[in-house]
N, CA and C atoms of all chains as a GROMACS GRO file, in nm:
protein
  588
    1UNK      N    1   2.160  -2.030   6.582
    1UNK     CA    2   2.263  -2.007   6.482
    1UNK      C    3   2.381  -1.934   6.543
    2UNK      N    4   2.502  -1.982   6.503
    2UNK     CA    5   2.653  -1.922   6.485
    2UNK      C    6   2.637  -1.762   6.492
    3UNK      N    7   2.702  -1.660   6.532
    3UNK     CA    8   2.663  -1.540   6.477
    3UNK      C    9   2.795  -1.567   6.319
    4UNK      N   10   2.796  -1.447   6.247
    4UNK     CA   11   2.824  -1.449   6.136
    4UNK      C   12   2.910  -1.466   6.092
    5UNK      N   13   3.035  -1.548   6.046
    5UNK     CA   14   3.174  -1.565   6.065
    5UNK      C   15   3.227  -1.468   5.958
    6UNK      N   16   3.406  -1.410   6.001
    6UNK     CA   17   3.419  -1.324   5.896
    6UNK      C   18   3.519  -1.400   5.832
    7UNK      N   19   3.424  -1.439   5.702
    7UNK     CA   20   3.445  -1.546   5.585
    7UNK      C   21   3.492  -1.508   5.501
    8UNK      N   22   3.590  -1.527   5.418
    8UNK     CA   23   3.671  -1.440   5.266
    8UNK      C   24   3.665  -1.592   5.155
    9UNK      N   25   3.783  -1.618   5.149
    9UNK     CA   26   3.762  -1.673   4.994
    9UNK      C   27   3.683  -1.799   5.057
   10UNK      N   28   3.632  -1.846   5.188
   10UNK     CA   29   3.546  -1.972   5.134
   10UNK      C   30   3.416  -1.940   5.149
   11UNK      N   31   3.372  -1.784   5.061
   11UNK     CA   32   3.255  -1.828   5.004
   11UNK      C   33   3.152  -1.802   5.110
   12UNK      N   34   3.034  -1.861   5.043
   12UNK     CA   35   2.901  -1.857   5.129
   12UNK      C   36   2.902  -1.992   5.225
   13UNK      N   37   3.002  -2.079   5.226
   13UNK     CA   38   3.029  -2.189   5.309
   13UNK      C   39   3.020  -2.145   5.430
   14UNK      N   40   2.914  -2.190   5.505
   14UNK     CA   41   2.858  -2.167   5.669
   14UNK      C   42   2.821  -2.267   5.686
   15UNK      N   43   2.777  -2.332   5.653
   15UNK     CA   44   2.742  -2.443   5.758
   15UNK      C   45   2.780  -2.615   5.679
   16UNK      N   46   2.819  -2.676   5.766
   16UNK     CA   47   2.943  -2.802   5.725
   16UNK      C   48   2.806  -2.924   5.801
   17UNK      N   49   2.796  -3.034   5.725
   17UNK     CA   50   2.754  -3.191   5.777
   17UNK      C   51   2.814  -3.288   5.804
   18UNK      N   52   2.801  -3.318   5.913
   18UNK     CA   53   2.896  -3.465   5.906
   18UNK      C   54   2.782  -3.538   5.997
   19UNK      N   55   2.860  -3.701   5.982
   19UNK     CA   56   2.792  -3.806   6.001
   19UNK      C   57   2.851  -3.894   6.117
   20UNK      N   58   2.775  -3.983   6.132
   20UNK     CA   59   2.910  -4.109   6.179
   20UNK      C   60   2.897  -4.196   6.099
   21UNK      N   61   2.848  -4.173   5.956
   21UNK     CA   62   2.853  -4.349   5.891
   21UNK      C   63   2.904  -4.488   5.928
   22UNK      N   64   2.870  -4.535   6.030
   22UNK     CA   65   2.890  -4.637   6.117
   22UNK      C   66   2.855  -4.745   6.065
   23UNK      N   67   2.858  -4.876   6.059
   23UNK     CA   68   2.820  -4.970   6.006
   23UNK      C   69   2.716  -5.075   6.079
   24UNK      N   70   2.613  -4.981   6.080
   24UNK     CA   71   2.452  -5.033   6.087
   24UNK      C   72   2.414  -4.968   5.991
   25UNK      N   73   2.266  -5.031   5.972
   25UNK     CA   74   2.107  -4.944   5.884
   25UNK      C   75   2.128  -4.815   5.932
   26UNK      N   76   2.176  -4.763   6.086
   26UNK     CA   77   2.096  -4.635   6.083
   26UNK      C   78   2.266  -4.555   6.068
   27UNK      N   79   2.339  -4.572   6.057
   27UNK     CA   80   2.470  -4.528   6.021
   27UNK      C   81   2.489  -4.492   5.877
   28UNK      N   82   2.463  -4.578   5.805
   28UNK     CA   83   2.498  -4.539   5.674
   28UNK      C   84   2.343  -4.483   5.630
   29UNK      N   85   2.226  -4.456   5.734
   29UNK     CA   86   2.141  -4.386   5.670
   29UNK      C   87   2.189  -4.211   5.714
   30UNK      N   88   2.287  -4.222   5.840
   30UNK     CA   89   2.326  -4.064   5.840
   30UNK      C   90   2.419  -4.045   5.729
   31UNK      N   91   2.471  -4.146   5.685
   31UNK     CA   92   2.585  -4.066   5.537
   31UNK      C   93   2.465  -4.021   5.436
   32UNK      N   94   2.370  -4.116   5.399
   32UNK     CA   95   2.286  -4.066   5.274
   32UNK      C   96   2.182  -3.934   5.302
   33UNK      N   97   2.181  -3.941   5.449
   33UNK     CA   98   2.134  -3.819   5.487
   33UNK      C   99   2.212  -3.666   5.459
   34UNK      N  100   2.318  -3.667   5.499
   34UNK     CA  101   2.452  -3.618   5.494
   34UNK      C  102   2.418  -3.568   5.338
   35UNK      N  103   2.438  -3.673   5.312
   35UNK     CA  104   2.501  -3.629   5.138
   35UNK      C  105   2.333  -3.542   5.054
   36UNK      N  106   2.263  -3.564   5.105
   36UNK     CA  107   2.100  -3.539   5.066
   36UNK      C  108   2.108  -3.406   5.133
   37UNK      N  109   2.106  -3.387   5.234
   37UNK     CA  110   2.133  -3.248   5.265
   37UNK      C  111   2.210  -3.166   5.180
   38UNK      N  112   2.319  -3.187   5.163
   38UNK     CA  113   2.424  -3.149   5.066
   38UNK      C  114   2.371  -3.132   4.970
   39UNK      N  115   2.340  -3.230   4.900
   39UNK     CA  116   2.222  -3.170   4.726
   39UNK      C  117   2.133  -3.084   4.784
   40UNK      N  118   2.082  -3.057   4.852
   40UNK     CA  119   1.968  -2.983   4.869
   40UNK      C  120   2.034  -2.827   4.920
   41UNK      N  121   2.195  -2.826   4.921
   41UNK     CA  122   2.180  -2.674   4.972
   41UNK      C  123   2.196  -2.658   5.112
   42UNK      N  124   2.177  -2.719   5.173
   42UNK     CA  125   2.163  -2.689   5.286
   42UNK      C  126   2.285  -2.648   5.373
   43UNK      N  127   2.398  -2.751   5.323
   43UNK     CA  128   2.531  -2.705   5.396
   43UNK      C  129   2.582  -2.795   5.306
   44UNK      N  130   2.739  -2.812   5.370
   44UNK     CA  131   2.827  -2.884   5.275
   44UNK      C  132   2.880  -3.038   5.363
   45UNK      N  133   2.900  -3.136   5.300
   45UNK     CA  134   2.930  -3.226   5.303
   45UNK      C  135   3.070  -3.231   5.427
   46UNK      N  136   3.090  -3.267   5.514
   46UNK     CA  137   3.210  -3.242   5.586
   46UNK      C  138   3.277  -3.373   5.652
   47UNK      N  139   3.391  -3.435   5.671
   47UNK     CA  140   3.455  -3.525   5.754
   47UNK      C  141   3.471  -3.526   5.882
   48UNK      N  142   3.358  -3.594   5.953
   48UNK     CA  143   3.376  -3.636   6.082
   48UNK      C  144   3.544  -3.718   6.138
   49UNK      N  145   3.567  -3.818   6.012
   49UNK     CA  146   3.647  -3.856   6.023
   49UNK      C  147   3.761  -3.781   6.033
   50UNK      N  148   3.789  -3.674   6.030
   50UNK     CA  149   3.930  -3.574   5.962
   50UNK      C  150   3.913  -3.479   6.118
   51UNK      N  151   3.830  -3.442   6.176
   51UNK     CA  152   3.770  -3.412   6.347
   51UNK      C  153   3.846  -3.517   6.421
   52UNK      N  154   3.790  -3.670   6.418
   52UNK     CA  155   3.855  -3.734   6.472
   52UNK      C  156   3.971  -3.815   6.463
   53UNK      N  157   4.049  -3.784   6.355
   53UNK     CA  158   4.163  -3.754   6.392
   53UNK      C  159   4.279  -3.660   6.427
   54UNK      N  160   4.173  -3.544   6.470
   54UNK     CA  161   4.265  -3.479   6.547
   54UNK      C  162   4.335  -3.377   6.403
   55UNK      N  163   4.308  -3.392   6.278
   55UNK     CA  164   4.437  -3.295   6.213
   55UNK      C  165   4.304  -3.174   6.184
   56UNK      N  166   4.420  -3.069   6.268
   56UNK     CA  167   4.404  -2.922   6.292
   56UNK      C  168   4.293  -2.848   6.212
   57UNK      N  169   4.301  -2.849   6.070
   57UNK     CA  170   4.274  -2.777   5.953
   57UNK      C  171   4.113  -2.845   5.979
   58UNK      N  172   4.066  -2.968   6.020
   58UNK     CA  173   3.943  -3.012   6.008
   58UNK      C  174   3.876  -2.981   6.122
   59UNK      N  175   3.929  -2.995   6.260
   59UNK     CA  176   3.885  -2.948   6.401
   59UNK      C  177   3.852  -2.810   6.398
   60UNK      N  178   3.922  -2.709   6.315
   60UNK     CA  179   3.905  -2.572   6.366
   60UNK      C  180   3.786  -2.548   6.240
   61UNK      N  181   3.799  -2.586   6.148
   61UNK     CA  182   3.682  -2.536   6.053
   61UNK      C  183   3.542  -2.593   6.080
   62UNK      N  184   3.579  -2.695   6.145
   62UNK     CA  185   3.417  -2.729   6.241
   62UNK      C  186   3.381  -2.672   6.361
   63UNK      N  187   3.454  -2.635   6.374
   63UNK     CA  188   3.457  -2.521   6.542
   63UNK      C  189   3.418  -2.398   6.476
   64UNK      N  190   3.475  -2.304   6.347
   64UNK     CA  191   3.437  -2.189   6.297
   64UNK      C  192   3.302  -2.221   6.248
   65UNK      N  193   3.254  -2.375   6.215
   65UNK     CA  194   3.117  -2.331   6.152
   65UNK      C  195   2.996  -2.357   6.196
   66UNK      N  196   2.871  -2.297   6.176
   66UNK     CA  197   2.748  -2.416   6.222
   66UNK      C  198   2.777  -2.568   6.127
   67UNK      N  199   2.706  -2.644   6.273
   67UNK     CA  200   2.744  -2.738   6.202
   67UNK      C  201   2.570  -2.858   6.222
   68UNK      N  202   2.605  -2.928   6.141
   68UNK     CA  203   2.473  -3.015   6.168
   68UNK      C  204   2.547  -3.180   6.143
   69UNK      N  205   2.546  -3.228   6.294
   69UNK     CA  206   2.592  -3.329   6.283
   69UNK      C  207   2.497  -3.431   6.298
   70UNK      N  208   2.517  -3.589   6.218
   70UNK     CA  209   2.397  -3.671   6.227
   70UNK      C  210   2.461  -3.823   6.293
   71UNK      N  211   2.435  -3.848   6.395
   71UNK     CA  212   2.461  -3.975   6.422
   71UNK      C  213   2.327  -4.080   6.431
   72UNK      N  214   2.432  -4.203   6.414
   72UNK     CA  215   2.356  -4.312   6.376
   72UNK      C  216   2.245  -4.364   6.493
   73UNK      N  217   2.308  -4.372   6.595
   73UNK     CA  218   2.237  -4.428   6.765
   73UNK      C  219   2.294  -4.314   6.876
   74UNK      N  220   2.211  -4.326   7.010
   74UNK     CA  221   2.231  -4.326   7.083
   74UNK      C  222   2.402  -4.302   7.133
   75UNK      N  223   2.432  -4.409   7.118
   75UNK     CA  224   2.603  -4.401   7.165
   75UNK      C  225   2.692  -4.247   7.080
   76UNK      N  226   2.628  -4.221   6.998
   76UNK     CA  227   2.647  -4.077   6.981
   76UNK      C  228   2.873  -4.052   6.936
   77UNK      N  229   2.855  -4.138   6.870
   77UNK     CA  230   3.059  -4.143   6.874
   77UNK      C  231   3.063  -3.976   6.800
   78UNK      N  232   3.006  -3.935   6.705
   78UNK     CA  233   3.044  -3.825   6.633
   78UNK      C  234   2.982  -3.681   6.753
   79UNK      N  235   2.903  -3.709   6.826
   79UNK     CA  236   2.883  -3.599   6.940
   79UNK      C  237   3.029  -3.587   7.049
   80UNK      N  238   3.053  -3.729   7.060
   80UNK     CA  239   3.150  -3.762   7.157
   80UNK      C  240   3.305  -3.716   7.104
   81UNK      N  241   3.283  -3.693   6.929
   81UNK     CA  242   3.449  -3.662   6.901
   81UNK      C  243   3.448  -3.529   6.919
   82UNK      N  244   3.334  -3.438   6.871
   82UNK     CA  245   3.301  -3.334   6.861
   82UNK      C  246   3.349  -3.250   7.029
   83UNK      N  247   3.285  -3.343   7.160
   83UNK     CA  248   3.274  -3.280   7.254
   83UNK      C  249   3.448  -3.300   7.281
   84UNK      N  250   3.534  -3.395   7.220
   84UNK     CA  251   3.701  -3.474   7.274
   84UNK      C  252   3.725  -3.317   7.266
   85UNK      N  253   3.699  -3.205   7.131
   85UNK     CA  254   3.772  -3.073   7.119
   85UNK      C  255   3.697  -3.008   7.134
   86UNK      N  256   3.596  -2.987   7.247
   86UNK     CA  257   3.537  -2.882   7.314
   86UNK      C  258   3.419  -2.788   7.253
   87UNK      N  259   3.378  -2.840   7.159
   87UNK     CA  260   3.262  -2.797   7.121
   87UNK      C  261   3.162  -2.870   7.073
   88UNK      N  262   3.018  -2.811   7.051
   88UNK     CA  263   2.928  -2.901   7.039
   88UNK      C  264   2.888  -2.858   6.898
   89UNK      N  265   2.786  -2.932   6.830
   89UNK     CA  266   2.686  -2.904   6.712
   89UNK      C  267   2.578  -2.782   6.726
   90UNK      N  268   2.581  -2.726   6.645
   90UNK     CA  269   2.471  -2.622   6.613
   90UNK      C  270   2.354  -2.708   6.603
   91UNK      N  271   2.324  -2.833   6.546
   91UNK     CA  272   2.251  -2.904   6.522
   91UNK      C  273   2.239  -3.041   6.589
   92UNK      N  274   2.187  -3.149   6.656
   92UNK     CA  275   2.254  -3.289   6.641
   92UNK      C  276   2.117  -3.362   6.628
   93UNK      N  277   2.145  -3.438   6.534
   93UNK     CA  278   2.017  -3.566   6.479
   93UNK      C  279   2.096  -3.693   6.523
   94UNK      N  280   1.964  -3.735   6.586
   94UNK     CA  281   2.014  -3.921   6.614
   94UNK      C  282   1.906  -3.974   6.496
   95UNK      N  283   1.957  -4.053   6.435
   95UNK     CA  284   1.839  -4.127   6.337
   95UNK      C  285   1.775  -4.256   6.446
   96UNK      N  286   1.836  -4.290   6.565
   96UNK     CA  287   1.701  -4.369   6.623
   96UNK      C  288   1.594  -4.305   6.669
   97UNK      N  289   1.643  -4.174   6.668
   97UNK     CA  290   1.520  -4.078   6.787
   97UNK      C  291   1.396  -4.073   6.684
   98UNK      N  292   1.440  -4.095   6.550
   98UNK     CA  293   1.338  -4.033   6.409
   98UNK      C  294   1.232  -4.164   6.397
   99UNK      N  295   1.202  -4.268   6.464
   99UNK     CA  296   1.166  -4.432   6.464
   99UNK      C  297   1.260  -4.537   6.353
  100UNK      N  298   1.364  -4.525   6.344
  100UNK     CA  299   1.429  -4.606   6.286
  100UNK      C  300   1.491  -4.678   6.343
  101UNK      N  301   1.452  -4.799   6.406
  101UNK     CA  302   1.509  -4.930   6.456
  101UNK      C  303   1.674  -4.953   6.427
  102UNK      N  304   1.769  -4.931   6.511
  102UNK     CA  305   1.921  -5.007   6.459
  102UNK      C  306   1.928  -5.140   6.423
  103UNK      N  307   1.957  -5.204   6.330
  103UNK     CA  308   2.049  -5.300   6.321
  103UNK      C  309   2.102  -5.337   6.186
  104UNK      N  310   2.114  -5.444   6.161
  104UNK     CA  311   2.250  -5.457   6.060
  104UNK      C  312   2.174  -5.524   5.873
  105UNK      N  313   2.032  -5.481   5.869
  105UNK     CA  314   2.039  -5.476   5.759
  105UNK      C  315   1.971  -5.336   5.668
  106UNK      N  316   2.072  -5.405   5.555
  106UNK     CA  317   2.137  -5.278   5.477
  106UNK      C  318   1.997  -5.281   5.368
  107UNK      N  319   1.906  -5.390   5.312
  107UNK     CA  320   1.767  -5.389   5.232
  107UNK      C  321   1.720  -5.265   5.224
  108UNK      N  322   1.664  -5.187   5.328
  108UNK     CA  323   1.566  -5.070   5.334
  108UNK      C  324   1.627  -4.978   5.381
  109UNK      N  325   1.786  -4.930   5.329
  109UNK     CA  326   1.763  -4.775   5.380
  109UNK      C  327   1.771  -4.703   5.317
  110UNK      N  328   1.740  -4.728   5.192
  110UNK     CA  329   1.666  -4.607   5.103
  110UNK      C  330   1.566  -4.546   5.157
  111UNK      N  331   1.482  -4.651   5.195
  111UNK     CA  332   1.320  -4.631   5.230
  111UNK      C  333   1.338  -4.563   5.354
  112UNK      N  334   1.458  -4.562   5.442
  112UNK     CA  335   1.447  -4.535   5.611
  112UNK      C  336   1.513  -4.384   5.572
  113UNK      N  337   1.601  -4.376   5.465
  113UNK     CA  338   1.655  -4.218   5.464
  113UNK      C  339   1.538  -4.183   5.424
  114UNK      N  340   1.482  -4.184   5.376
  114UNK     CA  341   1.312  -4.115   5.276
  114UNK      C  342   1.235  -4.068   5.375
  115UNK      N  343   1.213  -4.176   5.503
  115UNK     CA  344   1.113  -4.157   5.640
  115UNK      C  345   1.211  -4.022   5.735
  116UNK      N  346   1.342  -4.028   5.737
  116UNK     CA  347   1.439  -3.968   5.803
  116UNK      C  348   1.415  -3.788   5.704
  117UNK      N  349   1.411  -3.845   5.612
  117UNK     CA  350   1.386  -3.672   5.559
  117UNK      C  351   1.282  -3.598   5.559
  118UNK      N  352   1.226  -3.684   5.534
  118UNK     CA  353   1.078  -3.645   5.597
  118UNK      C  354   1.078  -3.583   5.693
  119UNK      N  355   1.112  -3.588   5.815
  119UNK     CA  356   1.117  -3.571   5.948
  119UNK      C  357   1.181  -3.470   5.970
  120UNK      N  358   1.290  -3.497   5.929
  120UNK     CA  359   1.377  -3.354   5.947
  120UNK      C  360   1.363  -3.192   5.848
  121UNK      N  361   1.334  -3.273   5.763
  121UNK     CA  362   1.276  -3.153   5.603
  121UNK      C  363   1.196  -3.009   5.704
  122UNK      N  364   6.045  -2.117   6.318
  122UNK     CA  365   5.891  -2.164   6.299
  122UNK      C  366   5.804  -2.149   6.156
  123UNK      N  367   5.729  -2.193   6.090
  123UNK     CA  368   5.695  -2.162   6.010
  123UNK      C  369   5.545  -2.114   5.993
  124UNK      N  370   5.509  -2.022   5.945
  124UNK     CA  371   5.371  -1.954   5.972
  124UNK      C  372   5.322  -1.958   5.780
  125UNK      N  373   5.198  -2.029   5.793
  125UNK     CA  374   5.154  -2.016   5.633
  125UNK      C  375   4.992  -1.965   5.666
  126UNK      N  376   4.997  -1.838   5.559
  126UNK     CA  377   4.842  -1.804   5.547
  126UNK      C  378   4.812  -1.828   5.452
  127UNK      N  379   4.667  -1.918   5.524
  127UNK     CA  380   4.588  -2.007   5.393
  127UNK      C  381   4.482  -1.916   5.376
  128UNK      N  382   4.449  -1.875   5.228
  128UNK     CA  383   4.374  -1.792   5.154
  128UNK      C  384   4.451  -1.743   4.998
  129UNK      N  385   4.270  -1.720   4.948
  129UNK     CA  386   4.402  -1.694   4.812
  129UNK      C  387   4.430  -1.546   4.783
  130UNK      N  388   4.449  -1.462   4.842
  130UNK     CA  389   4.478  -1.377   4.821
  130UNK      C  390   4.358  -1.212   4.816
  131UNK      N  391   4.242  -1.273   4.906
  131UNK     CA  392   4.162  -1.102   4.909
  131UNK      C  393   4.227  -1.033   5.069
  132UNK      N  394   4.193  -0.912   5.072
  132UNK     CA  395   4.204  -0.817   5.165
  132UNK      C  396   4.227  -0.892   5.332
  133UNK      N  397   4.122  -0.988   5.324
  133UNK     CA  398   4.170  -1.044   5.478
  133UNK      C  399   4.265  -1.136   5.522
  134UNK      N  400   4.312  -1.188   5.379
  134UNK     CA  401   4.412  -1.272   5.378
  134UNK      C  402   4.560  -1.205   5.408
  135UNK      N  403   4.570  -1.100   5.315
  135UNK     CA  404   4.689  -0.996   5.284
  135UNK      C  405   4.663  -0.922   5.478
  136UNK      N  406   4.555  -0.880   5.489
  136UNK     CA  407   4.534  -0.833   5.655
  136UNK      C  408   4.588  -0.919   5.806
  137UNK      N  409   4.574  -1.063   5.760
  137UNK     CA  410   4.628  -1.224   5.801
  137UNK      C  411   4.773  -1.213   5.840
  138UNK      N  412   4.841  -1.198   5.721
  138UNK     CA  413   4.940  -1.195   5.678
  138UNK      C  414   5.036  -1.071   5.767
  139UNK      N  415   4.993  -0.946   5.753
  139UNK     CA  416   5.014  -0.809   5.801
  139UNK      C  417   5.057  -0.825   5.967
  140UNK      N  418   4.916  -0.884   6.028
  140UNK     CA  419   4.942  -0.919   6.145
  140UNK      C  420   5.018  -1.058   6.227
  141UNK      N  421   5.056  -1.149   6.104
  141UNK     CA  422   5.120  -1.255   6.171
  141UNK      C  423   5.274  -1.195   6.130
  142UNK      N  424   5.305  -1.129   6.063
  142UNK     CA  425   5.446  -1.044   6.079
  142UNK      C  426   5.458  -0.991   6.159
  143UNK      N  427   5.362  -0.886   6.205
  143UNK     CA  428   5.393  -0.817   6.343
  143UNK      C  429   5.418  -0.862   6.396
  144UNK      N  430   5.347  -0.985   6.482
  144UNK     CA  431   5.354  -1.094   6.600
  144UNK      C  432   5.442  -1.150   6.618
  145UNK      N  433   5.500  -1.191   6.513
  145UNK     CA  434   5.632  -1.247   6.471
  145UNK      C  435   5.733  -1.209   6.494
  146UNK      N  436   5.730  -1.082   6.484
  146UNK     CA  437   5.833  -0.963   6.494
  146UNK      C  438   5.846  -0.909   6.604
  147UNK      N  439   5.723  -0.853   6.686
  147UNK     CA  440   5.739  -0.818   6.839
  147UNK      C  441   5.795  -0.970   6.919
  148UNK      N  442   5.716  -1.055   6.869
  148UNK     CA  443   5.781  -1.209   6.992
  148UNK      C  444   5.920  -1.192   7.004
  149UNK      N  445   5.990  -1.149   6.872
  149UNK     CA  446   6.131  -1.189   6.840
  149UNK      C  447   6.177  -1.294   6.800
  150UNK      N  448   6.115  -1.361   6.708
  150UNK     CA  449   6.120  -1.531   6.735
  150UNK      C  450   6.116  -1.530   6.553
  151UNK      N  451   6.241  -1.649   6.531
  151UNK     CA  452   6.282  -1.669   6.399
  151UNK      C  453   6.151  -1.727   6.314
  152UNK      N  454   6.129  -1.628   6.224
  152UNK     CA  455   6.007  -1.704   6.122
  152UNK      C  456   6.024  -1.719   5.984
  153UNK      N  457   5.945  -1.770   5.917
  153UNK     CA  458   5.933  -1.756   5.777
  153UNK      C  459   5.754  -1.726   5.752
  154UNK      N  460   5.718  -1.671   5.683
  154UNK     CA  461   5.604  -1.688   5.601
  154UNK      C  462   5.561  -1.718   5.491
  155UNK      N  463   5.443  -1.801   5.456
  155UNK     CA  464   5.442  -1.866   5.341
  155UNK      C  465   5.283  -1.856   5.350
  156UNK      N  466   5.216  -1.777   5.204
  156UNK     CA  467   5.098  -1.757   5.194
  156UNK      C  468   5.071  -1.896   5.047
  157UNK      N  469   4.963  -1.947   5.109
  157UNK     CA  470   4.940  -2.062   5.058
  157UNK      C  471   4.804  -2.024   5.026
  158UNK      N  472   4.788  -2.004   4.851
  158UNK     CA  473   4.712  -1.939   4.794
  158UNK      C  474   4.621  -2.039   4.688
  159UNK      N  475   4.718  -2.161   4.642
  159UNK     CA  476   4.650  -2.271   4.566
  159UNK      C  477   4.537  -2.318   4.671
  160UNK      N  478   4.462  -2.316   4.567
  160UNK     CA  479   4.300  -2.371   4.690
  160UNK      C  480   4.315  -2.549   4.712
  161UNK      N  481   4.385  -2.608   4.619
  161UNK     CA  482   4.371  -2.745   4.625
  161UNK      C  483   4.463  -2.772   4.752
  162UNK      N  484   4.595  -2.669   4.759
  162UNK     CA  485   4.690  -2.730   4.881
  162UNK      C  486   4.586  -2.646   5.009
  163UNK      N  487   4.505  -2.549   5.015
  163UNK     CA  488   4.472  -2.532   5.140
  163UNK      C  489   4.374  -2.640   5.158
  164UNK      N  490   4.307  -2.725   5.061
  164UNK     CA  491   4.192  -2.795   5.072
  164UNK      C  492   4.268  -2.901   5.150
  165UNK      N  493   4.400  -2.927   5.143
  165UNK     CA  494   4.481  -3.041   5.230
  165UNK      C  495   4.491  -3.047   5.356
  166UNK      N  496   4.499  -2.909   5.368
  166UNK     CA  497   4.443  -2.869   5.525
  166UNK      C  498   4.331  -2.915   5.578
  167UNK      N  499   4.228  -2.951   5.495
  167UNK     CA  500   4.116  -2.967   5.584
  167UNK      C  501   4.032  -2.827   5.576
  168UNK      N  502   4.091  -2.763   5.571
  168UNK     CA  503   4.008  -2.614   5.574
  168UNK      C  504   3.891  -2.582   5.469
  169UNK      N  505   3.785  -2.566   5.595
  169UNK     CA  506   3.718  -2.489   5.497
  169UNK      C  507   3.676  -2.315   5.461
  170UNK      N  508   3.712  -2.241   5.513
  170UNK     CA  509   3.650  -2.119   5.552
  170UNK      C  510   3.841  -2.052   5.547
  171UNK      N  511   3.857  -1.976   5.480
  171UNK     CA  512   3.985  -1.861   5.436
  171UNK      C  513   3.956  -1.719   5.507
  172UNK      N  514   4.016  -1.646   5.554
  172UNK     CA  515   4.200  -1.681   5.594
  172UNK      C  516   4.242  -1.797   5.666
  173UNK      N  517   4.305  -1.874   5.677
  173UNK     CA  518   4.368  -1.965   5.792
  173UNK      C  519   4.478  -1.898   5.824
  174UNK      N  520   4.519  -1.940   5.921
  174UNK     CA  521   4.671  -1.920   5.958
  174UNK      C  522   4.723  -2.081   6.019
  175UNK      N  523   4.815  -2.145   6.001
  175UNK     CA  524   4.865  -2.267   6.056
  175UNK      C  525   4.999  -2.200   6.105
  176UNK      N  526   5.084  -2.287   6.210
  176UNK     CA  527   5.162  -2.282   6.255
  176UNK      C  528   5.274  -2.414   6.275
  177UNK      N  529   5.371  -2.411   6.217
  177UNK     CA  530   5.468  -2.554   6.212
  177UNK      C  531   5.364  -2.680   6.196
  178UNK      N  532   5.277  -2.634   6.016
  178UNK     CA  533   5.195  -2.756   6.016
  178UNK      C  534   5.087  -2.742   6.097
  179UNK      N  535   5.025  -2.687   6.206
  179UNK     CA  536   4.873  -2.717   6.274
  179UNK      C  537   4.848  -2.592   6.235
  180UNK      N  538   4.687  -2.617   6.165
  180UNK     CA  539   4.618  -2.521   6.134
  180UNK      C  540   4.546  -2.467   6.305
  181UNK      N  541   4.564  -2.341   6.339
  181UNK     CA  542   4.531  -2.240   6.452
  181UNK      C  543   4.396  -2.191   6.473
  182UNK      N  544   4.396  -2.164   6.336
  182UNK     CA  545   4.241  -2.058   6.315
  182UNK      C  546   4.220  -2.056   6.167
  183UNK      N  547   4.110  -2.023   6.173
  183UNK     CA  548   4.034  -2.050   6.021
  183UNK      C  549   3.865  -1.951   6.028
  184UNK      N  550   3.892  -1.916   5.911
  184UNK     CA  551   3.779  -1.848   5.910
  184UNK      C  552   3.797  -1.670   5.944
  185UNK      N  553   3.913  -1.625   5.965
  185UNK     CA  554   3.863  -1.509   6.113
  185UNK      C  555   4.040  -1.466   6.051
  186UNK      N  556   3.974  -1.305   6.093
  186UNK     CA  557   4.165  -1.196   6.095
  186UNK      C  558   4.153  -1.160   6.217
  187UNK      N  559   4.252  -1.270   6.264
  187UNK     CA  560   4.324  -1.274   6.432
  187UNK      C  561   4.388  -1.149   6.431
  188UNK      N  562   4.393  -1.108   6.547
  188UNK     CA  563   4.456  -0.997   6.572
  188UNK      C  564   4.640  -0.998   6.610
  189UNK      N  565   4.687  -0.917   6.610
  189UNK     CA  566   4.836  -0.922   6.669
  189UNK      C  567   4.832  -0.992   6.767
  190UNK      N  568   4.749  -0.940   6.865
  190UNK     CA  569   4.770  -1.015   7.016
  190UNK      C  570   4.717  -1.132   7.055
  191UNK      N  571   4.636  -1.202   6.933
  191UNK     CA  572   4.585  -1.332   6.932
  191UNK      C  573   4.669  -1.393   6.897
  192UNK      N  574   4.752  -1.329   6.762
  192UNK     CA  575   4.905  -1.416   6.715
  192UNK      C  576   4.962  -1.466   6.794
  193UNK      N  577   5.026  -1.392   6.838
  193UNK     CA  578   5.150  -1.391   6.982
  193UNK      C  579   5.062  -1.446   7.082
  194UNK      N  580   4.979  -1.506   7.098
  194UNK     CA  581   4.941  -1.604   7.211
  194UNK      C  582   4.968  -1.736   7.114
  195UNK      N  583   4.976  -1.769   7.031
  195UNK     CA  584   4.999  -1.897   6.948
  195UNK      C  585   5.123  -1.907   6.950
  196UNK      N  586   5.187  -1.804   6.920
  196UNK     CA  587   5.310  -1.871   6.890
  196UNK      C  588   5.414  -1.916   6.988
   0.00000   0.00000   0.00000
């Protein structure tokens, strides 16, 4: 863990999620992961996308926080935007490492986020 | 240049604020300040975690009361 940031009006907000919601099975099973975490408390919902593009206000508040980032495969693009501005994840989940096969159908990933939480829970 | 502290207004924000005048003021360098206190326009930022400080538009720091001499290395 982060040591303790000195936090004012945002709150008990410490720790931020992001994804690469990529467009495979195991991509859009890190968004529903993402967002499942999020109901559960755990941290808050955050834009990978808003990191990689570079605007300021999103790079530095992921740099101030723990963060738990989830990518879809291997190729790791949301580790890789993360590392473009010099820092890494407090956390990082690959959903292939969890046995979830990549590819491109979308049928079962209810059932594959369910196996994915499991795992990580 | 323009310097806006994002927060809405507790002790570390107003502390934010305190020290990006100084900085401002020792550099010598023409400023304005603008404390940006509506949560929906700091949420435009991207920000999550208050005080921020941005600078001509790029948010700097977030989360944290930079010191004078952290200022004046930004600006």
């Amino acid at each position: 863990m982060l040591e303790e940031k000195d936090v004012c009006c945002g709150g008990n907000i410490k720790t931020l999620i992001l994804c690469c919601a990529g467009g495979s099975n195991v991509g859009q099973i890190s968004n529903r992961v993402m967002v499942d975490l999020d109901k559960k408390g755990v941290g808050n919902a955050y834009c990978l996308a808003g990191v990689g593009a570079d605007l300021s206000g999103f790079v530095e508040s992921a740099k101030a926080a723990d963060t738990i980032l989830i990518d879809g495969c291997p190729v790791a693009c949301g580790k890789k935007t993360f590392e473009r501005h010099g820092f890494n994840p407090t956390r990082h989940i690959v959903i292939t490492e969890l046995g979830i096969e990549k590819n491109h159908n979308f049928d079962n990933v209810e059932e594959e986020t369910n196996r994915v939480l499991q795992k990580i829970l | 240049m323009k310097i806006q502290i994002l927060g809405t207004g507790c002790a570390k924000c107003i502390k934010l604020t305190e020290n990006a005048e100084k900085a401002a003021k020792e550099m010598g360098v023409d400023f304005e300040i603008e404390k940006v206190t509506d949560i929906n326009k700091i949420m435009e930022f991207g920000v999550m975690f208050t005080p921020g400080i941005a600078i001509d538009g790029q948010v700097k720091s977030v989360g944290k009361v930079l010191s004078v001499e952290d200022i004046k290395k930004m600006l």
